[in-house]
LUMMAR-952618 format. One record per residue (C-alpha): residue in one letter; y negated, x negated, z. Coordinates in pm, whole numbers, padded with zeros to 5 digits, always signed. Layout:
aYXZ...
//
This chain:
x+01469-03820+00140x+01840-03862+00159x+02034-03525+00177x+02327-03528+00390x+02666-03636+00315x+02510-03903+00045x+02427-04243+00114x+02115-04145-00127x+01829-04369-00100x+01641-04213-00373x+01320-04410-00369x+01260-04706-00666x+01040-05032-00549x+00872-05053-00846x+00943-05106-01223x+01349-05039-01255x+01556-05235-01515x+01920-05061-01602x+02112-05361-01367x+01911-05241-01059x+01989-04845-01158x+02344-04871-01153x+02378-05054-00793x+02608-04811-00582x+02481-04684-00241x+02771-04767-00069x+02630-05098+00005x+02333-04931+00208x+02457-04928+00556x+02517-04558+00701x+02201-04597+00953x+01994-04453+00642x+01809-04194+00740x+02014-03859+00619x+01763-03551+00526x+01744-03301+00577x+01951-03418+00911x+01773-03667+01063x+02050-03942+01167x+02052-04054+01559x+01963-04429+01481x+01616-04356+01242x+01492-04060+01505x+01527-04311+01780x+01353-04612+01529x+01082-04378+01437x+01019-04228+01745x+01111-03855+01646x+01130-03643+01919x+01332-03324+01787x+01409-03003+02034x+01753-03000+02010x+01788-02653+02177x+01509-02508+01864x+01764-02697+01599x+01472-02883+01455x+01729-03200+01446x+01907-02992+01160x+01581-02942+01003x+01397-03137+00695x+01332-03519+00849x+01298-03768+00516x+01238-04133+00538x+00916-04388+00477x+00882-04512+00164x+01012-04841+00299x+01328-04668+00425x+01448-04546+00040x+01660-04767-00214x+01717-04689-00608x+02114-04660-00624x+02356-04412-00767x+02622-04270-00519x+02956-04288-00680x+03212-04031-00657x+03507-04050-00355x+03854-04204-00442x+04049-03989-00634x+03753-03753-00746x+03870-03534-01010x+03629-03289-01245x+03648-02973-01025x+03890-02695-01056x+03710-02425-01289x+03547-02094-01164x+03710-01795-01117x+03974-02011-00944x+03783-02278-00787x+03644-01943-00558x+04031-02008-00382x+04103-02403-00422x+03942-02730-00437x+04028-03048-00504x+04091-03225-00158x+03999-03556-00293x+03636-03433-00434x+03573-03331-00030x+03805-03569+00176x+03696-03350+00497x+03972-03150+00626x+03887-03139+01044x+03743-02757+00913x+04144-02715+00822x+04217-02799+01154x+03981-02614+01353x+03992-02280+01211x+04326-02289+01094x+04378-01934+01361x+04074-01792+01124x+04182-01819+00744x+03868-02044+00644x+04068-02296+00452x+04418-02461+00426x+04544-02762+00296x+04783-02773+00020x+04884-03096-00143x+04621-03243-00333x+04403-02896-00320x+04210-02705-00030x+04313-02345-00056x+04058-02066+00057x+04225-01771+00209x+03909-01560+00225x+03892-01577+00607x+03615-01611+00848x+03541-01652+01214x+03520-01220+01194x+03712-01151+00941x+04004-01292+01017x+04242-01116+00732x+03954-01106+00463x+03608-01080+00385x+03722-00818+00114x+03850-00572+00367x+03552-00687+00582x+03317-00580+00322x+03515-00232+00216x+03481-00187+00596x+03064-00252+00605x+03022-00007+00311x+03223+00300+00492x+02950+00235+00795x+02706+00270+00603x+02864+00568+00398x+02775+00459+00015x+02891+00610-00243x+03273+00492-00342x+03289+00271-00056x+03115+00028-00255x+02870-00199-00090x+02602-00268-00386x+02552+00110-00289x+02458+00202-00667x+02275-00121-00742x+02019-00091-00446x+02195-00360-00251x+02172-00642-00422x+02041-00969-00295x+02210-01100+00061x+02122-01365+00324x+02409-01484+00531x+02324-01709+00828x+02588-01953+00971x+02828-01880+00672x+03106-02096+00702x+03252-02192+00379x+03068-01901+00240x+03421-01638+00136x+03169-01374+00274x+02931-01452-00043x+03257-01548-00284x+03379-01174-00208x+03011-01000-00245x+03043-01104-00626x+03291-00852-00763x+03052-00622-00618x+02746-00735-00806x+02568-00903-00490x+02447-01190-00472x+02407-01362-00132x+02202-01681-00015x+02485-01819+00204x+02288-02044+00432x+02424-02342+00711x+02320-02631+00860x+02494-02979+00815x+02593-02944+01190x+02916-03032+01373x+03108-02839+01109x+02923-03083+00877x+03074-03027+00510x+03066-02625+00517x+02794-02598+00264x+02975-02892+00044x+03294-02658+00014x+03121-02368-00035x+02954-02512-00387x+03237-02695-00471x+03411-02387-00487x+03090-02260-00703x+02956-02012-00471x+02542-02006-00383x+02458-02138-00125x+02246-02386+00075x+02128-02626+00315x+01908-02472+00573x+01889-02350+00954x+01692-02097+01165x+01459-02384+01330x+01082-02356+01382x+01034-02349+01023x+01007-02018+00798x+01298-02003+00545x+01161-02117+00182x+01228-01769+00064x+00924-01485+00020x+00887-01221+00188x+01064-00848+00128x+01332-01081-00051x+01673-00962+00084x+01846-00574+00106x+02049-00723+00359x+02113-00982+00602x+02452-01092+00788x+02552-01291+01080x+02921-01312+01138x+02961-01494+01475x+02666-01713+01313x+02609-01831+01726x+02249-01826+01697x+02042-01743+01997x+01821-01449+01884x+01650-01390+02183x+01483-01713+02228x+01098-01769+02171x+01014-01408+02207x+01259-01320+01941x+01121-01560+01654x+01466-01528+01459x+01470-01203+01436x+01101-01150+01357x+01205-01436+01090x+01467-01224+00945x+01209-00891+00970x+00949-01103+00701x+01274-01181+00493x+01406-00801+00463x+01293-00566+00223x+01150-00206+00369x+01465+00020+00540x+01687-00364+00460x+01985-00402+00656x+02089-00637+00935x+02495-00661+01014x+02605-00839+01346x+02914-00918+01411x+02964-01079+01721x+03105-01035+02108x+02783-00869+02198x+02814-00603+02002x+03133-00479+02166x+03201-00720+02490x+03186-00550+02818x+03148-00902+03041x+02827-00907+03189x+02645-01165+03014x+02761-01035+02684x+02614-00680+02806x+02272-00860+02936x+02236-01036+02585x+02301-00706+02417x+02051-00497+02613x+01793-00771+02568x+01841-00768+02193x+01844-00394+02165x+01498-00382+02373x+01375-00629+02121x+01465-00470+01813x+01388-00119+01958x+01019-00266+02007x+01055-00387+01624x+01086-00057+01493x+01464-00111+01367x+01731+00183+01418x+02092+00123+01459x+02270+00291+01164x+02623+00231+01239x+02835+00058+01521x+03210+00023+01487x+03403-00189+01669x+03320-00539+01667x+03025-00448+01442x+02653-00340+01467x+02414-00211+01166x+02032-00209+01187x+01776-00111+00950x+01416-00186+00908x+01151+00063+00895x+01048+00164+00535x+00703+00186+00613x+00428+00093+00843x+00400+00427+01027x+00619+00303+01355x+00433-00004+01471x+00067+00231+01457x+00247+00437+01658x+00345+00179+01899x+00164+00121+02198x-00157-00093+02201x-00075-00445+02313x+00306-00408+02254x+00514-00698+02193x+00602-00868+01980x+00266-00785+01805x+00182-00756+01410x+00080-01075+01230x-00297-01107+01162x-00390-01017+00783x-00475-01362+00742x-00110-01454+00735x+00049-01504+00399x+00381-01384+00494x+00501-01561+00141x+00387-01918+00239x+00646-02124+00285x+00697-02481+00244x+00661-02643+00600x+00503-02348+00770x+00629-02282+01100x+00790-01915+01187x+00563-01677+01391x+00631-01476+01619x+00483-01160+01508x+00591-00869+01295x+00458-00902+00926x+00335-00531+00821x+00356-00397+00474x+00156-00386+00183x-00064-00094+00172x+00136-00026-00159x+00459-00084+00025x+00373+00120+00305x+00225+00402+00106x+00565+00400-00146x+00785+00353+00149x+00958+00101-00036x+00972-00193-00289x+00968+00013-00652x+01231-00186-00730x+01493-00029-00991x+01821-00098-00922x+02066-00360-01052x+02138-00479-01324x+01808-00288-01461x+01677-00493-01187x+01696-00796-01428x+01425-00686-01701x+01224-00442-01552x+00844-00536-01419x+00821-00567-01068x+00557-00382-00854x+00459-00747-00737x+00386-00916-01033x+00011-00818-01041x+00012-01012-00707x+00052-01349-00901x-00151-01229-01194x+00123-01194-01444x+00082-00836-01672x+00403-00668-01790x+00325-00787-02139x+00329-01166-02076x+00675-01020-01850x+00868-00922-02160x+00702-01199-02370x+00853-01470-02136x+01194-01303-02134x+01218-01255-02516x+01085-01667-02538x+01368-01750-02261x+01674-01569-02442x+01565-01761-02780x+01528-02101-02606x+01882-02047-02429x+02085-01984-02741x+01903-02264-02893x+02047-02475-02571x+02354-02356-02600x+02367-02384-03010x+02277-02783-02905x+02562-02811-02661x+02797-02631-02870x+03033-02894-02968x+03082-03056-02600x+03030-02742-02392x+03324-02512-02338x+03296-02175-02212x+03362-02257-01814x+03194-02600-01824x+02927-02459-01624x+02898-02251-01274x+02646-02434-01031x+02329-02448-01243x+02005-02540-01111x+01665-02425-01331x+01432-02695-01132x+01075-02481-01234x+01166-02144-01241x+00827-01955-01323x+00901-01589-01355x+01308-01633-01358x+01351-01644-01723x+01597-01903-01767x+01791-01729-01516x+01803-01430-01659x+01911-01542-01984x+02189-01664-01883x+02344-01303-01742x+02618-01285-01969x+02745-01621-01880x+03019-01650-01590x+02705-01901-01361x+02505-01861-01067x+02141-02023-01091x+01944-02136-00810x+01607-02103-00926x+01389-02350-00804x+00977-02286-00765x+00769-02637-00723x+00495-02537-00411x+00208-02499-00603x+00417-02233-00828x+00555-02092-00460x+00401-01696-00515x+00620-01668-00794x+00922-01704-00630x+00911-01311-00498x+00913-01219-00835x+01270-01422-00896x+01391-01233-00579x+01249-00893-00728x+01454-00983-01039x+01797-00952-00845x+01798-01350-00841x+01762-01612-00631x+01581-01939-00548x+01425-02148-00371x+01088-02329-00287x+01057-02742-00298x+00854-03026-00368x+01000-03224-00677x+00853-03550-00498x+01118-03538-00247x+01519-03500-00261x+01658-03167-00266x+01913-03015+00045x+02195-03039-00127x+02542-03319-00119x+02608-03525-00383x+02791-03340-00669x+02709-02982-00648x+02565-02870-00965x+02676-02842-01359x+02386-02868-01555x+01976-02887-01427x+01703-02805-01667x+01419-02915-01574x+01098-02784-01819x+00772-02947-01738x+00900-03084-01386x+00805-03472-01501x+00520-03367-01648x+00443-03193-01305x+00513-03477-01034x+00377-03726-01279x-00011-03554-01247x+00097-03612-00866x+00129-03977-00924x+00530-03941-00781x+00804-04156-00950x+01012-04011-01245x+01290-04310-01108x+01285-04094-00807x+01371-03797-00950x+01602-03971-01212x+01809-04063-00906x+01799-03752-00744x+01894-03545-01049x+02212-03747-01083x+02265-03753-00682x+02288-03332-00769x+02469-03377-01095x+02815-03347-01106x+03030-03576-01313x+03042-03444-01646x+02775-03227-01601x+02444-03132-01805x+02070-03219-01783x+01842-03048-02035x+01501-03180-01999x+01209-03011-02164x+00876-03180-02176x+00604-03431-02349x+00755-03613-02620x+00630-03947-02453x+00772-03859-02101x+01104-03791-02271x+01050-04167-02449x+01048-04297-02084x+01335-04129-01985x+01576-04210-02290x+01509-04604-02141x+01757-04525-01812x+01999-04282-01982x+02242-04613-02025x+02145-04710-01680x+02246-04361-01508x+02515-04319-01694x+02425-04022-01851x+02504-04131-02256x+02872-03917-02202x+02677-03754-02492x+02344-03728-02566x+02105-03483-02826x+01721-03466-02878x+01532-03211-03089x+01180-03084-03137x+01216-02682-03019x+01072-02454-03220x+00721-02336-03078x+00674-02018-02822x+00363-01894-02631x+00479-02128-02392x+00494-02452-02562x+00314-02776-02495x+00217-03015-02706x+00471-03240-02879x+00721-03098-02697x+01081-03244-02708x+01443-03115-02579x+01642-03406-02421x+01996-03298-02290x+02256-03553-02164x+02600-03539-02063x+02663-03764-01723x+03023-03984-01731x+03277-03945-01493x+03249-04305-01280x+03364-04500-01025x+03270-04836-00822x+03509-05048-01026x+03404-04919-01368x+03014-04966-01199x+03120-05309-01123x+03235-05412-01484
//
């Protein structure tokens, strides 16, 4: 379970006294198995046999029980609280991520420079050399929307970029009200996705493997691959077909790359391969400029009946849940619409921000009515001000950007906090999985994950985590609350927030490592005031976590 660029055993052998909490994991050698990249020395111990050439090695791969150690990582030398957003979206402290090879090797491309003590962020990328805001000015005069503005009205709204780099492509879509799931692998370029948060821009560990992204389907308006140098042809097309469950109906697809414009003769055999492929999936180019290609999806079903019996790649079987997830390997078949979808040619959404509060068509699919919808946002916006009126004395107006709701339900949480300058990754445990379309149908975004294992994220990424009922949730699984303890502060930035909501007697346990993880920077408890979605002796434990270091540890 350790996430990469952590030395985060995360597993407790047995009852933990607050000595054993506070050992550092620098002491664990580096052979520790790193997850969700497996490292060389535990796939050869354990026999793992990844396909390099399907990326499976950059895939989840988390350690035996017997592999995982109860410590605390401690910050780098030097680390300092990070530079506040807006202006951490252009510098970093170098000392928080003392990686600067990126620096080096796209210094011709304007991903990053170093300055000093900071990392400066130009806004460049592989593509878009002289800016990802002239880049995206340049993608919404393709498409022709209205004031050359991208979100096209509201209607584009929720992004997937593959193979983003330090992510500027996602830092620039938020002046224009998107929102993009910036996604990379810890590969060679190794800390990409560990910039890109620092700077406090979503984004995420992940890679187009074998396994389905942990996102629904019909989840993104658009999806982007700048010179992302992924293979889409392989396995009968796979990726793309991945990418087809993961757009909405008529959703976008923008490829940058030398196929779309070389005239060598491999680059023109990839390029006729790909257009055969995505002719025979029902997607229509739209625009093609330069180095730059546009495809859209159907908006209905009525293409692939009219396809040719025994055409390829064929339609999914109707006993595929194209919304099922966690650990499910990608298919390589097309995943048809919803009778409703098909017969609306569409989603029903409304468009941003009305996005935010209105029912979505899916929410009969997880049995939710549109009164118990507004019930659970009017509950949400109470319990957040009554947050906020608890943290009002220690929390300042930018002390949060990376927050993390851990059991997102229906988005609430989220969606409360609109008026605050934060990005939330909303987080749905796998039994609550269904429910994450409805987060995505909100204009938000998220995640699936099982609170029993460690999260795909580096140390440090996140301001404040609230996790409601997520103890109460593992514990009925018999996993460890140490576990999760550790990971929580593995995720939790120095001087950062948790807010735990759950059984009075769960948050008794907890209060007995607070000392022990450090987290007693400042520390409140209160009994909330009772909703419709209360449980029993119910208590409200946030905690402020101390800025450290091994010497202090070591006192």
């Amino acid at each position: 379970m350790n996430p990469p660029g952590s030395m985060d055993p995360t597993r407790f052998s047995g009852p933990l006294a607050g000595t054993a909490i506070s050992m550092t994991c620098s002491k664990i050698k580096s052979s520790i198995l790193k997850c969700p990249k497996a490292s060389p020395n535990l796939i050869y111990q354990l026999k793992l046999k990844p396909n390099l050439s399907l990326m499976e090695h950059y895939e989840r791969h988390c350690p035996p029980p017997e592999r995982r150690y109860n410590c605390l990582v401690p910050p780098p030398k030097g680390y300092k609280i990070p530079v506040r957003w807006p202006a951490s979206r252009d510098e970093v402290w170098k000392a928080n991520i003392p990686h600067t090879h990126l620096a080096e090797e796209k210094s011709d491309q304007h991903w990053m420079v170093v300055n000093g003590e900071k990392i400066n962020f130009p806004g460049g990328g592989t593509h878009f050399h002289d800016g990802a805001d002239k880049y995206i000015l340049a993608l919404a005069r393709m498409l022709k929307f209205p004031s050359d503005k991208l979100n096209n009205g509201g209607n584009i709204r929720n992004v997937l970029d593959v193979g983003c780099g330090v992510a500027s492509f996602g830092a620039y879509l938020l002046s224009h009200d998107i929102i993009a799931m910036s996604l990379a692998p810890n590969d060679v370029h190794e800390n990409q996705i560990q910039f890109a948060l620092e700077r406090g821009i979503p984004s995420t560990l992940g890679v187009l493997g074998t396994k389905r992204l942990p996102y629904p389907s019909r989840s993104f308006e658009l999806a982007h691959c700048s010179r992302c140098r992924i293979d889409w042809l392989q396995r009968d097309g796979i990726l793309l077909l991945e990418l087809d469950r993961l757009l909405r109906p008529g959703g976008y697809f923008v490829y940058s790359s030398p196929e779309a414009y070389a005239h060598d003769p491999e680059n023109r055999r990839i390029w006729n391969a790909m257009y055969d492929l995505l002719k025979s999936m029902c997607w229509k180019i739209v625009s093609k400029k330069d180095q730059t290609v546009i495809w859209a999806k159907p908006i209905s079903n009525s293409c692939y009946l009219k396809r040719v019996p025994g055409s390829r790649p064929p339609l999914c079987s109707s006993d595929d849940d194209p919304d099922v997830t966690w650990n499910v390997l990608m298919k390589a078949c097309i995943s048809p619409y919803s009778a409703k979808m098909h017969h609306e040619k569409g989603t029903g959404l409304v468009p941003w921000p009305a996005r935010l509060t209105a029912p979505p068509p899916r929410l009969e699919e997880v049995g939710v009515t549109t009164e118990e919808f507004h019930e659970d946002i009017g509950i949400w916006q109470v319990r957040v001000v009554d947050y906020w009126k608890q943290m009002k004395t220690v929390a300042q107006k930018n002390t949060f950007r990376n927050v993390m709701d851990m059991n997102s339900n229906l988005g609430g949480f989220a969606a409360a906090l609109k008026d605050k300058d934060v990005w939330v990754m909303n987080v749905a445990p796998v039994r609550m999985s269904a429910r994450l379309k409805i987060i995505y149908d909100r204009g938000l975004i998220g995640t699936v994950h099982d609170w029993c294992e460690s999260f795909s994220t580096y140390p440090r990424t996140y301001d404040l985590l609230h996790a409601w009922k997520v103890f109460s949730e593992i514990e009925e699984r018999g996993c460890s609350f140490e576990d999760l303890l550790i990971e929580m502060d593995r995720m939790l930035r120095p001087e950062g927030f948790v807010i735990i909501r759950d059984k009075s007697s769960i948050i008794n346990y907890i209060r007995k490592f607070i000392t022990a993880l450090k987290w007693d920077g400042w520390l409140s408890e209160v009994e909330p005031r009772i909703d419709a979605l209360s449980s029993s002796e119910e208590r409200v434990l946030i905690a402020k976590k101390k800025l450290w270091d091994e010497e202090v540890a070591a006192i």
